[in-house]
N, C-alpha and C positions, 0 to 999 in steps of 0.2 A: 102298242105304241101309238097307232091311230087315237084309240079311247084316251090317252090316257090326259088329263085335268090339266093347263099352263099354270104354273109355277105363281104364288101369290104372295106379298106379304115378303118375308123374312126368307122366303125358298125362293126368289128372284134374288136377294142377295146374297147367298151360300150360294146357286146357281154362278153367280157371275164370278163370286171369288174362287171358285172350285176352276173354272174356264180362263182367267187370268192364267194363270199356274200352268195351262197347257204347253210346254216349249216347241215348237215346230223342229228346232234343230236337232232334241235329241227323236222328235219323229222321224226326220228324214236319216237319221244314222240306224234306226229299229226298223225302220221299213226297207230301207235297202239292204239291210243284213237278213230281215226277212224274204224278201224277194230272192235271193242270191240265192239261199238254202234251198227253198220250195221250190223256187223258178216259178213262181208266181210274177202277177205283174199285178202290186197294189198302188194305185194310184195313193200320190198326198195329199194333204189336207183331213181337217179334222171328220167331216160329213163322209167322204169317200174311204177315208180306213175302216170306218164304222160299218158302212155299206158295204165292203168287200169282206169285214171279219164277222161280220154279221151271224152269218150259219153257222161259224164254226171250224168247217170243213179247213180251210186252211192252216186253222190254227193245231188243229189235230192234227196236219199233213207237214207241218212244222217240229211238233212233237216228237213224231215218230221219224223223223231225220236226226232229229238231236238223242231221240237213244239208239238210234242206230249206229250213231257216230263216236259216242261216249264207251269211250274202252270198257272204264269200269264201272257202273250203275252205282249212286249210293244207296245204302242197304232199303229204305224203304222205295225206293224204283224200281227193285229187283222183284219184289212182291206183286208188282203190277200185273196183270194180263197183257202184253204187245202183240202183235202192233194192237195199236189203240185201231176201233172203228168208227169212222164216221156215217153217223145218222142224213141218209139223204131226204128223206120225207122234207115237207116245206112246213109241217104245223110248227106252231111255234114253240113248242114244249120239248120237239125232237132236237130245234134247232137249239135252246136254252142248254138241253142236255150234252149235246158236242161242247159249247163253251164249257158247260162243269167237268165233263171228260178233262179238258185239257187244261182248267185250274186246279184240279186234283192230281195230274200227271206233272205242272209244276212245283209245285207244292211236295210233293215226292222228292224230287230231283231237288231241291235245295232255295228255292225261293221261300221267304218269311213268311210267315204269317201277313205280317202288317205289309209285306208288297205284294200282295195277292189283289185282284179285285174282284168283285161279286159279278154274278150272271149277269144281271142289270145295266151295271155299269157300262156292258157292251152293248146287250141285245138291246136296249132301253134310248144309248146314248146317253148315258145319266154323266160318266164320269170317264171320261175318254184318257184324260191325263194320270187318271189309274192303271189305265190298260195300258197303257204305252209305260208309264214307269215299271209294269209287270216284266213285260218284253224286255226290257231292258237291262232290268234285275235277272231275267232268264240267262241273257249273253255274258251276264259277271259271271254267272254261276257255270256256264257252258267251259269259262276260262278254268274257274275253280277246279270242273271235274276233267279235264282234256279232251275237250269236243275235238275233236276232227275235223275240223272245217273251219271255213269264217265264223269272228265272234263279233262282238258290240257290249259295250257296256264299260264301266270304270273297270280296271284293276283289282282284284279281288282284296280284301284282307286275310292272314294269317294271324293267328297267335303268336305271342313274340314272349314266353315266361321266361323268365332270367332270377337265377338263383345265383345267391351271394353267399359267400364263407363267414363264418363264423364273425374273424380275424377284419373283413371290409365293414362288415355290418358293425363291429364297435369302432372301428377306426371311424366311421360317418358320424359317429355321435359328438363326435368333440367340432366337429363343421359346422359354422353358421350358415347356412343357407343365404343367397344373396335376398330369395322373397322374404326372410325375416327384417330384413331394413339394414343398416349402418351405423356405428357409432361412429366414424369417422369426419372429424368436422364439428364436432359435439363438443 
């Protein structure tokens, strides 16, 4: 992180728009539902989340609350080895490796693909507004699966498939739809 090159060109502007996008308020609603779980004390603000999730350690001590709590595992979080371990060493590839521990442990449990963030993202400070949309997408999912404890995050979604009779399905054919327009007035 010390080595690493300031941002030049075209990566000062992706840098800033990525950073825009940061919301504080769904921060302060992810951290205080993180803190609540762990019983941790992370400070706000974008610099100090970073600095305190830094190694990892609490984000794995997060994880392993939430499958503790979760009655029933989905199928591939049951494959898991738990509790999860966290690496205390301080190199920095121990520390990387706790972050992947516990992106691969959500990932398990029901977070997307695409709300997932990379190692980087944290240990780096690259994309902080990733990380916190992860956390976030975690506590939908904690909803989704019936965590035991405080949650955070929207409302989850359902499937909602609705099957029609025969009998509704021709009777709609003879309907005009209001999107097809009006002849009335014509």
């Amino acid at each position: 992180m010390a080595n690493r090159v300031n941002d030049m060109g075209m990566d000062v502007q992706i840098s800033r728009r990525v950073n825009s996008k940061y919301d504080p308020d769904v921060e302060k609603e992810v951290i205080d539902w993180l803190n609540t779980i762990t019983g941790e004390n992370v400070p706000l603000g974008r610099e100090n989340v970073a600095a305190a999730l830094r190694n990892g350690q609490i984000l794995i001590k997060l994880i392993n609350k939430i499958y503790e709590g979760t009655p029933e595992l989905p199928p591939r979080a049951t494959s898991l080895r738990r509790p999860f371990k966290a690496n205390t060493m301080k190199a920095p590839f121990k520390l990387m490796e706790n972050i992947e521990i516990f992106v691969n442990a959500i990932s398990a449990y029901g977070v997307t693909k695409t709300g997932l963030f990379q190692t980087v993202d944290l240990f780096e400070m690259r994309n902080m507004t990733q990380v916190i949309n992860s956390l976030y997408q975690l506590g939908t999912e904690c909803q989704r699966h019936n965590f035991n404890g405080p949650t955070c995050g929207s409302k989850p979604t359902y499937s909602n498939k609705r099957e029609f009779s025969a009998e509704t399905l021709a009777a709609s054919k003879g309907i005009i739809g209001l999107q097809a327009g009006s002849n009335k007035g014509a």
